[in-house]
Each structure stands twice: as structure tokens, then as C-alpha cells.
Kinemage of the C-alpha trace (Angstrom):
@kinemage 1
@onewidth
@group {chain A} dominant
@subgroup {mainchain}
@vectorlist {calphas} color= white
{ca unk a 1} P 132.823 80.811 194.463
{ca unk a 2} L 133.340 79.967 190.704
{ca unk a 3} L 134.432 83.434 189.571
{ca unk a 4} L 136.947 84.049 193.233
{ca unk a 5} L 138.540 80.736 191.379
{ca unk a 6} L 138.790 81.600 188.188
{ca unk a 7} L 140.031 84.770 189.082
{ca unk a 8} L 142.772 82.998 190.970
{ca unk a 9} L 143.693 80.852 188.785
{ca unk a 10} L 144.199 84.176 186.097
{ca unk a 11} L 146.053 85.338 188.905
{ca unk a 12} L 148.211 82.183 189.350
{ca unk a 13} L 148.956 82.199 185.393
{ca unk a 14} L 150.211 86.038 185.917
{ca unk a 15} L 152.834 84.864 188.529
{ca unk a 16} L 153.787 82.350 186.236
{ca unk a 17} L 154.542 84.648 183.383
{ca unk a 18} L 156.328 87.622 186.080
{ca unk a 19} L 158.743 84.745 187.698
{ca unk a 20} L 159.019 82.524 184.852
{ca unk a 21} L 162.512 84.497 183.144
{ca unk a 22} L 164.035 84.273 187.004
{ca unk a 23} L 162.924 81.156 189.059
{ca unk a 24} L 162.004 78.047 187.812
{ca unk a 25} L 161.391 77.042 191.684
{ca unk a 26} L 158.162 80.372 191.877
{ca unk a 27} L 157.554 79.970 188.382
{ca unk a 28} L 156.514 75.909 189.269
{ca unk a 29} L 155.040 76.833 192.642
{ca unk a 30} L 152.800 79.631 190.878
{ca unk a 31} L 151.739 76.759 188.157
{ca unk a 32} L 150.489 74.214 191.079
{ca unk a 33} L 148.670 76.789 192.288
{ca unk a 34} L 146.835 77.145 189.109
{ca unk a 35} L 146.179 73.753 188.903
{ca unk a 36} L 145.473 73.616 192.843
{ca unk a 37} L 142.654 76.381 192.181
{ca unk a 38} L 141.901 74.376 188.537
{ca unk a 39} L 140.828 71.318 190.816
{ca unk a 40} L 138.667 72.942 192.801
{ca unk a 41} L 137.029 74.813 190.584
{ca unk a 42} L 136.152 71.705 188.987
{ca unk a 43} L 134.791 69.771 192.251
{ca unk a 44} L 133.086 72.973 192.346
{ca unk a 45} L 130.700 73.107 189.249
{ca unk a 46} L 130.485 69.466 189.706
{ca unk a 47} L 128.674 70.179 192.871
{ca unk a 48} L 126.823 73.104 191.978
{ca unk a 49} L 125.924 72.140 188.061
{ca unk a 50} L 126.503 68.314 188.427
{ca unk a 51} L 128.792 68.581 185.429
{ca unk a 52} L 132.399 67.748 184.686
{ca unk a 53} L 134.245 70.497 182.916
{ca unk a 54} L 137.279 70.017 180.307
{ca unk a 55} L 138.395 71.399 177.135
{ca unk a 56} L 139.447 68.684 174.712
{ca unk a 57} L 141.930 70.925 172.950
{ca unk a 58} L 144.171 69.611 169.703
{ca unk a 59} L 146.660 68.344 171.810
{ca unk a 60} L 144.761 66.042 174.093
{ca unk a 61} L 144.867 62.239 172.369
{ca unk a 62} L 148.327 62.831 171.464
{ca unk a 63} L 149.642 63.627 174.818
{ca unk a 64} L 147.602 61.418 176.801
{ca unk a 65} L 149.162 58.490 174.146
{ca unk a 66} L 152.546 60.065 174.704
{ca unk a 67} L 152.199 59.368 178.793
{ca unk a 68} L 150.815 56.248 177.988
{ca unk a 69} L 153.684 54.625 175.783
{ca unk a 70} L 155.926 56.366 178.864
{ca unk a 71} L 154.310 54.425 181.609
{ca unk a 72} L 154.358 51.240 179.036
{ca unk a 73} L 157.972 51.960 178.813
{ca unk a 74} L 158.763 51.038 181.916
{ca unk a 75} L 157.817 47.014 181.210
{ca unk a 76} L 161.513 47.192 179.531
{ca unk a 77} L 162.911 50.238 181.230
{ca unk a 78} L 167.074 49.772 181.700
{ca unk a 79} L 166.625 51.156 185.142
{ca unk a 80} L 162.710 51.394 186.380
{ca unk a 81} L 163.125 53.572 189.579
{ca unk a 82} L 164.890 56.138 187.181
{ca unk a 83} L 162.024 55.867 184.487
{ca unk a 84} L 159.339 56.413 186.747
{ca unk a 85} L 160.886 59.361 187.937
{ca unk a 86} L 161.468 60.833 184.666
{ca unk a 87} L 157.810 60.044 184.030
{ca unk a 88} L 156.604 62.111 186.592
{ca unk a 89} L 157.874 65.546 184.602
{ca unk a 90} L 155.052 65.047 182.226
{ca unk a 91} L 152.843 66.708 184.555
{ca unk a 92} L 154.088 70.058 182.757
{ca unk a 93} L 151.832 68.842 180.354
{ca unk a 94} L 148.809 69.927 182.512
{ca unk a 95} L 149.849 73.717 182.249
{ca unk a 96} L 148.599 73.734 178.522
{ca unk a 97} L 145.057 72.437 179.575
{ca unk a 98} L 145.167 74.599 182.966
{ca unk a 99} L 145.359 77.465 179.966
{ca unk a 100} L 142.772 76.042 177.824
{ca unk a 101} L 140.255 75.144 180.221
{ca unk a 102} L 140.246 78.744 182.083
{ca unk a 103} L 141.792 81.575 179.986
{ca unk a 104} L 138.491 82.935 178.134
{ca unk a 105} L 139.507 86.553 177.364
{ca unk a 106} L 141.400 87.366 175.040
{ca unk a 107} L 142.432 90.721 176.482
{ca unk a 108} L 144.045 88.139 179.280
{ca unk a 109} L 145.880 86.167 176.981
{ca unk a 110} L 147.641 89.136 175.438
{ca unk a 111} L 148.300 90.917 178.909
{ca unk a 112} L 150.216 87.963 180.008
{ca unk a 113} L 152.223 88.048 176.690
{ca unk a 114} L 153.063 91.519 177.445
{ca unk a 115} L 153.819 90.805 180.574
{ca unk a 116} L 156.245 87.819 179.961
{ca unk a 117} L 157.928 89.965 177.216
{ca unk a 118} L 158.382 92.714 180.015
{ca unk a 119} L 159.517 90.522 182.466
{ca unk a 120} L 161.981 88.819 180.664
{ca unk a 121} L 163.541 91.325 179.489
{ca unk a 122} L 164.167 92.797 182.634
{ca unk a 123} L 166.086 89.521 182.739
{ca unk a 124} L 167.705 90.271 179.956
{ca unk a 125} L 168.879 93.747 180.693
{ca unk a 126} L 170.435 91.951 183.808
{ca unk a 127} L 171.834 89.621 181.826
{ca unk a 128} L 173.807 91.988 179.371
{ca unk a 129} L 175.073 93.697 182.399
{ca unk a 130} L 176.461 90.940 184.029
{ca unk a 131} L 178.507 90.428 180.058
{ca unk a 132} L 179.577 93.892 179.591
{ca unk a 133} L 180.177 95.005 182.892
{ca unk a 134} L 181.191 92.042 185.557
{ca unk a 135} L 182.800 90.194 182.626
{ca unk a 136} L 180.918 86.777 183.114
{ca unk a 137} L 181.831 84.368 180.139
{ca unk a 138} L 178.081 84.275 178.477
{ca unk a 139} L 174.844 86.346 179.482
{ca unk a 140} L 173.503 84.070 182.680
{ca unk a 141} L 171.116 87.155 184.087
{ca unk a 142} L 168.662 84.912 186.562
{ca unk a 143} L 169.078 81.289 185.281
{ca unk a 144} L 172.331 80.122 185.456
{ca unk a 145} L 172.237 77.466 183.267
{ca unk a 146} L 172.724 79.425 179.592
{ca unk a 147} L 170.940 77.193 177.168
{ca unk a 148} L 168.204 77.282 179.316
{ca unk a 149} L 168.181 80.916 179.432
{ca unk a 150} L 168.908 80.739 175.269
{ca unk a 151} L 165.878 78.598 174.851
{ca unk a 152} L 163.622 80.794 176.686
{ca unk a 153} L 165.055 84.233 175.302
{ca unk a 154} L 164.392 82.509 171.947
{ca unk a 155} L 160.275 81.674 172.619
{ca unk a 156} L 160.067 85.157 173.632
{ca unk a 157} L 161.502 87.104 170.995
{ca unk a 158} L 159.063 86.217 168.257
{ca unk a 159} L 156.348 86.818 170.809
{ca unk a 160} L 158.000 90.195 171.452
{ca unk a 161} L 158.338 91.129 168.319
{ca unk a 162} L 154.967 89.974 167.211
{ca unk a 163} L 153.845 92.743 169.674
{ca unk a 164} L 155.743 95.228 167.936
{ca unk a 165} L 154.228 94.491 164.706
{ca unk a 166} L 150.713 94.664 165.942
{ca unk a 167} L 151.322 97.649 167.791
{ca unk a 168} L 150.931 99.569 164.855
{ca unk a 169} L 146.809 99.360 165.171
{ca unk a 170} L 146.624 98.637 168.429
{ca unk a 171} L 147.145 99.878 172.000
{ca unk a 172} L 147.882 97.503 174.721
{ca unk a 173} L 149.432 98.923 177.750
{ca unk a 174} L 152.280 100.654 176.033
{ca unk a 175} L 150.811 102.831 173.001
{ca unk a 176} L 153.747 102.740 170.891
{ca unk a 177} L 155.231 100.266 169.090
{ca unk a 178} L 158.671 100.909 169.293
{ca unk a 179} L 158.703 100.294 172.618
{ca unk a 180} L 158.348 96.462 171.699
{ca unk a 181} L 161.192 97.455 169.022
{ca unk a 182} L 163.135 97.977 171.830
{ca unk a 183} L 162.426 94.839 173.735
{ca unk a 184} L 163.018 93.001 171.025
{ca unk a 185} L 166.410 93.941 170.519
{ca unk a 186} L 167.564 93.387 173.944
{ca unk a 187} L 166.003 90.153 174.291
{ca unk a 188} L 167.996 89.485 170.491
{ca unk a 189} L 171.166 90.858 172.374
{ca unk a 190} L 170.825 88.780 175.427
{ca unk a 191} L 170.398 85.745 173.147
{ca unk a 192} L 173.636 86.156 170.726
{ca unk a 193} L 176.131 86.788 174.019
{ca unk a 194} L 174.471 83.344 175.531
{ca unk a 195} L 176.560 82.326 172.793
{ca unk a 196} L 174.458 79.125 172.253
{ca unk a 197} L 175.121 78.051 168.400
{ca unk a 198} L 172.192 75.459 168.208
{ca unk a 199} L 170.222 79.105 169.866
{ca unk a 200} L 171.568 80.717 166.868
{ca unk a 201} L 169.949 78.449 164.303
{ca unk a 202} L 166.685 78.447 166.152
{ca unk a 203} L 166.733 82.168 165.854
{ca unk a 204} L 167.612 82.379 162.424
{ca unk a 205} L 164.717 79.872 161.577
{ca unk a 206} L 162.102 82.320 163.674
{ca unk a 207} L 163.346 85.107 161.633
{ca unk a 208} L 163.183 83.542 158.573
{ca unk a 209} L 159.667 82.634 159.195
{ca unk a 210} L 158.156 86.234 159.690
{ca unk a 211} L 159.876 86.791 156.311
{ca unk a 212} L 158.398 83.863 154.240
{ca unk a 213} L 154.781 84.284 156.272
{ca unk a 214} L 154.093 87.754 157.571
{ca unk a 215} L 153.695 90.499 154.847
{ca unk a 216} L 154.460 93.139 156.853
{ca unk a 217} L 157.352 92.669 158.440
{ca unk a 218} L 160.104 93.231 155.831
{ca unk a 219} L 161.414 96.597 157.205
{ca unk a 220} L 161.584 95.356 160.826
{ca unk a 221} L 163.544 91.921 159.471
{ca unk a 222} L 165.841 94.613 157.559
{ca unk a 223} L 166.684 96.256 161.415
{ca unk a 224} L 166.891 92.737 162.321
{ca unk a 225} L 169.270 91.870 159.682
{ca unk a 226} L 171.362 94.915 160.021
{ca unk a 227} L 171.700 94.798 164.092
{ca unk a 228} L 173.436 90.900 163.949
{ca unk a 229} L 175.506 92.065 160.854
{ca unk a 230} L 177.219 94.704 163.105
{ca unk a 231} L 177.080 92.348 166.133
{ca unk a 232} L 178.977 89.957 164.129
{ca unk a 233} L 181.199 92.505 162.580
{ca unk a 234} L 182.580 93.934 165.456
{ca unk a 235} L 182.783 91.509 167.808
{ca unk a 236} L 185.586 88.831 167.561
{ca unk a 237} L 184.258 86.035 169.861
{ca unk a 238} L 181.019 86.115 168.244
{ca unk a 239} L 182.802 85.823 164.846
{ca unk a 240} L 184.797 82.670 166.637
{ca unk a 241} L 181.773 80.779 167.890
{ca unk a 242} L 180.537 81.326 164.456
{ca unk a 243} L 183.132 79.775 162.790
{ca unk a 244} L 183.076 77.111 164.855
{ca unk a 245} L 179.822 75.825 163.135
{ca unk a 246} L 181.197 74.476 160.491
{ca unk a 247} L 184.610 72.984 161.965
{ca unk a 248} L 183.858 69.381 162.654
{ca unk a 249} L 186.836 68.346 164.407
{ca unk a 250} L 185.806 70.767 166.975
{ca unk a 251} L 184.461 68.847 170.279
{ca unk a 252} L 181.172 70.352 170.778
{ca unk a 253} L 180.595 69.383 167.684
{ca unk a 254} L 182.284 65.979 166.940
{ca unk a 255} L 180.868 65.057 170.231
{ca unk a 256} L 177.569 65.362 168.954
{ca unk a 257} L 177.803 63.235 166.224
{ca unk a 258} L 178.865 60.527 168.461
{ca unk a 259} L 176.075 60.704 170.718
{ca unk a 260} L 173.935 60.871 168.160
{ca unk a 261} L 175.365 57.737 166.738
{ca unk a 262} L 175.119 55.921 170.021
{ca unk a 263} L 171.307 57.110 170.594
{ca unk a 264} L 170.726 55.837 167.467
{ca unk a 265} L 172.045 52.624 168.363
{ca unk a 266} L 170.073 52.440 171.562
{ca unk a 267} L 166.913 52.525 169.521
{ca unk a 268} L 168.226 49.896 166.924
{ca unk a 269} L 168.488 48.071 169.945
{ca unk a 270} L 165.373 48.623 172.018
{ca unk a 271} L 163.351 49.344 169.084
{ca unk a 272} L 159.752 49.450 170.447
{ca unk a 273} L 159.522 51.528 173.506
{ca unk a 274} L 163.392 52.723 173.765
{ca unk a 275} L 165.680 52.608 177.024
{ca unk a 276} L 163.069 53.809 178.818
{ca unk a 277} L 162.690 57.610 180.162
{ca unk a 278} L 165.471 59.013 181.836
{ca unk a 279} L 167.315 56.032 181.289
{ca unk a 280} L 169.742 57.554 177.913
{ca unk a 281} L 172.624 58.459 179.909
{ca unk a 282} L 172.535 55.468 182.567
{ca unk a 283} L 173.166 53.558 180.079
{ca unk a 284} L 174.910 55.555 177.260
{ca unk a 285} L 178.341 54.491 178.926
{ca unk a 286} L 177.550 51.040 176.775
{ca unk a 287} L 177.812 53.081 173.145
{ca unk a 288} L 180.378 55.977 174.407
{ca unk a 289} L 183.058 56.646 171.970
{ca unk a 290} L 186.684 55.847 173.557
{ca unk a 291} L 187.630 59.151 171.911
{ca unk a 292} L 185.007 61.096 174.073
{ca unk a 293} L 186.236 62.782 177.215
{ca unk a 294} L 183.322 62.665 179.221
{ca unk a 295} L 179.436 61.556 179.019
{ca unk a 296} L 176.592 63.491 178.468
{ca unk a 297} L 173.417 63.434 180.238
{ca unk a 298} L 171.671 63.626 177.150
{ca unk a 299} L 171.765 63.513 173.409
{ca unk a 300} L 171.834 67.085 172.677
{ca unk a 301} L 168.737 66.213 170.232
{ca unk a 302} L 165.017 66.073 171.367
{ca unk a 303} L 164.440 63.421 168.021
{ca unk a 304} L 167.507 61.590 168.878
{ca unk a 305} L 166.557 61.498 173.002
{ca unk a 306} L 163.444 60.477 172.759
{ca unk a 307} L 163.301 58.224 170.210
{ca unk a 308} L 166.291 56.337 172.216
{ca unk a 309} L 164.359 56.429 175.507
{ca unk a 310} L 160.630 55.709 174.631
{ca unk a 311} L 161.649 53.867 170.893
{ca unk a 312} L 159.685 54.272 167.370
{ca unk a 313} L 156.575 54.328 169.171
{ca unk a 314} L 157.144 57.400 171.376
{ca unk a 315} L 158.971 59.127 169.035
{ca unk a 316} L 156.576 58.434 166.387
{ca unk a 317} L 153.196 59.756 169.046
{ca unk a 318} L 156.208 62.950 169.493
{ca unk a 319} L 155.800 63.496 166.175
{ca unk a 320} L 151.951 63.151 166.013
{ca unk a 321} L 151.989 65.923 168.743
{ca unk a 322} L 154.108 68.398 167.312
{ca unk a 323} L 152.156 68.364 163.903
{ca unk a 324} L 148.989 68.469 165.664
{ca unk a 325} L 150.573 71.963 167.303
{ca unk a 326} L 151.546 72.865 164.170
{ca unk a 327} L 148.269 72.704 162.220
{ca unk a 328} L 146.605 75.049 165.219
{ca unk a 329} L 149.276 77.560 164.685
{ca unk a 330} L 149.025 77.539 161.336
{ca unk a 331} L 145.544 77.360 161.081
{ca unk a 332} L 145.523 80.526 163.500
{ca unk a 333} L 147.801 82.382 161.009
{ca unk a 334} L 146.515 81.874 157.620
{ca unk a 335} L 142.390 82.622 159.124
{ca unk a 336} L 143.883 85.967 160.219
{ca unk a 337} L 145.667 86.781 157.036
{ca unk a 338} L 143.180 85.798 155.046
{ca unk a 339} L 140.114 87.549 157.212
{ca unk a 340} L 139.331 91.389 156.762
{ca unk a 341} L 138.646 92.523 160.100
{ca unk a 342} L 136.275 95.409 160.825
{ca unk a 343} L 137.748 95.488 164.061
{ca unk a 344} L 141.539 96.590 163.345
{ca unk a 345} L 142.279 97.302 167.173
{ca unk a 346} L 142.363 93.329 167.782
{ca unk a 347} L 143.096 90.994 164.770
{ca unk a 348} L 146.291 92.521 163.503
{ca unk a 349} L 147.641 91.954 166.818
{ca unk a 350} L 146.383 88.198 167.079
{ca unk a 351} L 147.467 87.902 163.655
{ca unk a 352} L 151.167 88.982 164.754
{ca unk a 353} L 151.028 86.895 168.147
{ca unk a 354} L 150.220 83.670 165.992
{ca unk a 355} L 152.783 84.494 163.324
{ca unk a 356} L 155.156 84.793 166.539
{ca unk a 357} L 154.259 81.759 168.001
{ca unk a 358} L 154.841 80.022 164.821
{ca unk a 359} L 157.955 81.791 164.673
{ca unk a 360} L 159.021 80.331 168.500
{ca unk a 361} L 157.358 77.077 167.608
{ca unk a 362} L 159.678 76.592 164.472
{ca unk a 363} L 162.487 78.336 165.991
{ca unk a 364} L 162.421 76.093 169.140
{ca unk a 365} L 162.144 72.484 167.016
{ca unk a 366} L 165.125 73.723 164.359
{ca unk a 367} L 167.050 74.587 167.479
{ca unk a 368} L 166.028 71.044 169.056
{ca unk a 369} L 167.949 69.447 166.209
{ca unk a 370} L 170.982 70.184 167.984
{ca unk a 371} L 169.800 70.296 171.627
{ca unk a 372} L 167.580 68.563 174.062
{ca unk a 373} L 165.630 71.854 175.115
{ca unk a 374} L 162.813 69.617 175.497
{ca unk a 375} L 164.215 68.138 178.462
{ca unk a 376} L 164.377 71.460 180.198
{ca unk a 377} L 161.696 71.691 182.889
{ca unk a 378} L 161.409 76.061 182.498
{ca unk a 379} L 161.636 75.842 178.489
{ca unk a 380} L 158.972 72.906 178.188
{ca unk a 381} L 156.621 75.269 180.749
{ca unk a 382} L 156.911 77.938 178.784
{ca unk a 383} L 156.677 75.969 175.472
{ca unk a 384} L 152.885 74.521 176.477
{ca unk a 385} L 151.976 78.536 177.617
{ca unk a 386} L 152.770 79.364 174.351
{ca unk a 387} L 150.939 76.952 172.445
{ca unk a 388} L 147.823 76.853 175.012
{ca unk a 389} L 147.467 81.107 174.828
{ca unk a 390} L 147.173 80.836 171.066
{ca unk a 391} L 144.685 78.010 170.955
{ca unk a 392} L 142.504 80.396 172.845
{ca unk a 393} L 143.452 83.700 171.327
């Protein structure tokens, strides 16, 4: 009974990672499965072993302190019935303990990298040919909102190219490594025509990661390097969104400044526990520029967000969080450069999945700076696969 659930829930997770780049709606539905099949698993051993089951993980008294200054927040919540509902979206939180608790192999945990990298860049490929060929204004491919796609194209690529790296003394289900060359690049194609600047910067920080921390990488960076200079070169609306980076008057940009001005405000304001979740653009109308054309439904900053909606002390647990992630990646990395593995078919290639994940990991936050891609349901999912599959690589 134990083993038909486990095997289902491995199952569930492999659904996850094949609709993931194309539904969020399947994706979700094949993540309540897991955790559907994770429950009764659970009931089960408890009945059969009487024994409870669970995986602490690094991440457990930090998020379970981050849900609890949420519900808290409510007390002084602008509008409650809002709140809670925003509340309930931290249940994507259970997907990185669904991983932790049941993915044991790491031959598993690498397949379903592969096959996310695969499957999204099938998505990708899609995407391109909906640019080039039906003339849509970004690259859309499956998810139609763009930064969501951007966000996700850029926690891939670093995973994709970590796969191309540690291809060279390994063999898992492709035996070459160019062929995760060549993923790589279209997933780094699909991202630039997104045309997402804050993307951009998040990409530019992944990249510059695997050149400061992974010793191997230089001539693939160089490829890297010399693809986006001819990208840039010959293409004149890339060039133009660009530019556009450093003109402040422009209105994506000026924009930004004001709402981060006026979530700034909100937490001078509500200090302790914020606004309340959900609650930043209810009430935003209340710091709104008069020069602003419309109102955002968020901050376009995940510091800026949710320090404004759950104040110093959610921001500050946030914080706690992220750090704690960070010292697990990083402690993944610098064991596996430092080790001298007798088995070279395996640690090279967990040693290039962790540099990748730190890669997405840093890539992601840098890019957060200047966009709430926290707040997006099919990033955040992916986000906590991510950092669950290395804990247990």
C-alpha cells in the first residue's frame, strides 16, 4: 500500500513538472494530488507503524512563522475577507515538504529536472514561433501572462544549463551534452523576446553567478555572452527596451518609484504586521501619485509588497526564509566543489544542478527587486520545486 503511494505521489510530481510551462490550472491539480496521495500515505504508516512521518527540512520554522504573522495579520487587516483569502495561497508552501518528505532517489530528482527543462522548452519553441512567425508583441507560448512566463523561463535556464555542464561525465537520458546547449539557448531566446527588463537583470545575475562560482563554465558563459551580444546587435526593439533602463522619466519606470514610495509609506504607517495580505492595492488608492495614470495591483517589488502587507515582522521572517534557502544551496555547492568524488557519473552533475539552482535562486530575488514574481501562483510553485529537489539531491 505504502510503495502504490509513494509511487503515485512520484507520479503526481512528474505531471507537475510536464504541465507546469503550460497550465497553471493541471500543473495545481497534479500538485493536490501529490499532497492528496501525501495524506494518505501518512494515515497509512500511522496505522501500520503507529508513527507520524515528516521531514523537518531548513525551511520549516521559518515558514510556519511566516503563516503565522499572516494569520496574525489579519487582527489589523484593511480589509479581512480579502486577507484571509490571500492567506489561503500559502498552501504552495506544502509542495516543498510534499518534495522533501517523499522524493528519496536521486535518479528521480534529476529525471524531473530533465523533464521540466524538456517540457518547457517545448513551451518555448512555441513561444518563439508565435514572435517570429504570427507577429505577437512578446513571446506568450502557453501562459499568457509574459512576466509570468519570464519568471519561469528564468528558474529554468540555470537548471538547464546546469545539465549541460554536467553532461560532460554523465549520461542521463540524452548522452550528449549539447543537447542541453541547445535547450538552453532557446529557453535564453524565449526569455529576451518576453522582453521583461526586471527578467533581464535576473538573468544577468544567474549568469554572473556560474562565472564567479562554477570553475568550469567559462567557455559556455563566453557562448552565452556572445549569443545576447548579437541578439542585442541586431535587433532594434531589443536595443529600445534596453535603453529604456536607464531613462527615468519613462512610465514603467517612474511608476515604480512611486509605488515604491507609497508601499513604503504603508509600512511607516502600519508598521508591525503591514496592511494585511492582499490588502496593498485596496488600499494603495490612499498613497497614489496624482501623476499616475492608473493603479497597480501590486508593488512591482516582493521586499516592498510584503513588507507593506504583513509589516517589519513579516518581512523581516521573509528574510529569515530566504537566507535559510540560501545557506542549503550554498552549502550544497561548496561540499561538491570541494569533495573528490570517486563516482564522476553523479556528483559533477549534482554539483552543476546546485550551482544552477543557486543561479535561479539569485537570479529570481535580483529580478524580485523590480517585480512581485513572488506573488505569482506558477512561479512561487516552481520556486519551492526547486529549492525542495536540491535539499534532497
Amino acid at each position: 500500500m505504502i510503495k502504490k503511494l509513494d509511487k503515485a505521489i512520484l507520479f503526481s510530481l512528474f505531471l507537475y513538472v510536464f504541465f507546469a510551462p503550460h497550465s497553471i490550472c493541471l500543473s495545481e491539480i497534479a500538485v493536490i494530488l501529490g499532497l492528496v496521495f501525501w495524506g494518505l500515505k501518512v494515515i497509512s504508516v500511522r496505522k501500520l507503524e503507529g508513527r507520524w512521518v515528516w521531514t523537518r527540512g531548513n525551511l520549516e520554522r521559518p515558514m510556519l512563522s511566516f503563516f503565522a504573522i499572516a494569520v496574525f495579520s489579519l487582527l489589523t487587516a484593511y480589509d479581512r475577507f480579502k486577507a484571509l483569502g490571500q492567506i489561503k495561497s500559502l498552501w504552495l508552501f506544502l509542495f516543498y515538504f510534499l518534495i522533501i518528505n517523499n522524493v528519496t532517489e536521486r535518479k528521480d530528482i534529476i529525471r524531473l529536472i530533465t523533464l521540466l527543462v524538456i517540457s518547457t522548452t517545448v513551451a518555448s519553441i512555441h513561444g518563439l514561433y508565435q514572435y517570429f512567425f504570427m507577429h505577437t508583441i512578446a513571446v506568450q507560448a502557453f501562459i499568457k501572462n509574459v512576466i509570468t512566463l519570464a519568471g519561469f523561463f528564468l528558474l529554468v535556464i540555470p537548471l538547464s544549463f546546469g545539465l549541460f555542464l554536467g553532461k560532460k561525465w554523465g549520461k542521463i537520458f540524452c548522452g550528449h551534452n549539447w543537447v542541453y546547449l541547445i535547450t538552453s539557448v532557446l529557453l535564453l531566446l524565449a526569455l529576451i523576446f518576453t522582453l521583461e527588463r526586471s527578467v533581464w537583470l535576473g538573468l544577468v545575475t544567474a549568469i554572473l553567478t556560474f562565472f564567479f562560482v562554477g570553475r568550469r563554465s567559462l567557455t559556455a558563459l563566453t557562448i552565452v555572452a556572445i549569443i545576447l551580444g548579437l541578439l542585442f546587435s541586431f535587433s532594434s526593439t531589443l536595443r529600445q527596451r534596453a535603453r529604456t533602463l536607464s531613462h527615468f522619466r519613462n512610465y514603467a519606470i517612474s511608476s515604480r518609484f512611486h509605488q515604491w514610495q507609497g508601499g513604503l509609506e504603508m509600512m511607516l504607517d502600519h508598521p508591525l504586521t503591514g496592511v494585511g495580505p492582499g490588502n496593498y492595492d485596496t488600499i494603495y488608492k490612499q498613497y497614489k501619485f496624482f501623476e499616475e495614470r492608473k493603479t497597480y495591483p501590486h508593488a512591482h517589488s516582493n521586499i516592498v509588497q510584503i513588507g507593506a502587507e504583513t509589516g517589519i515582522l513579516g518581512l523581516s521572517i521573509f528574510f529569515w526564509m530566504m537566507v535559510s534557502a540560501f545557506r542549503g544551496i550554498w552549502a550544497k555547492v561548496r561540499s561538491r566543489r570541494r569533495s573528490h568524488p570517486v563516482d564522476t557519473n553523479t556528483n559533477p552533475l549534482v554539483f552543476s544542478l546546485s550551482l544552477g539552482a543557486l543561479a535561479a535562486f539569485l537570479g529570481f530575488h535580483f529580478a524580485g527587486l523590480f517585480e512581485y514574481n513572488f506573488g505569482d501562483s506558477e512561479v512561487q510553485l516552481l520556486f519551492w520545486f526547486i529549492l525542495g529537489s536540491i535539499e534532497k539531491i
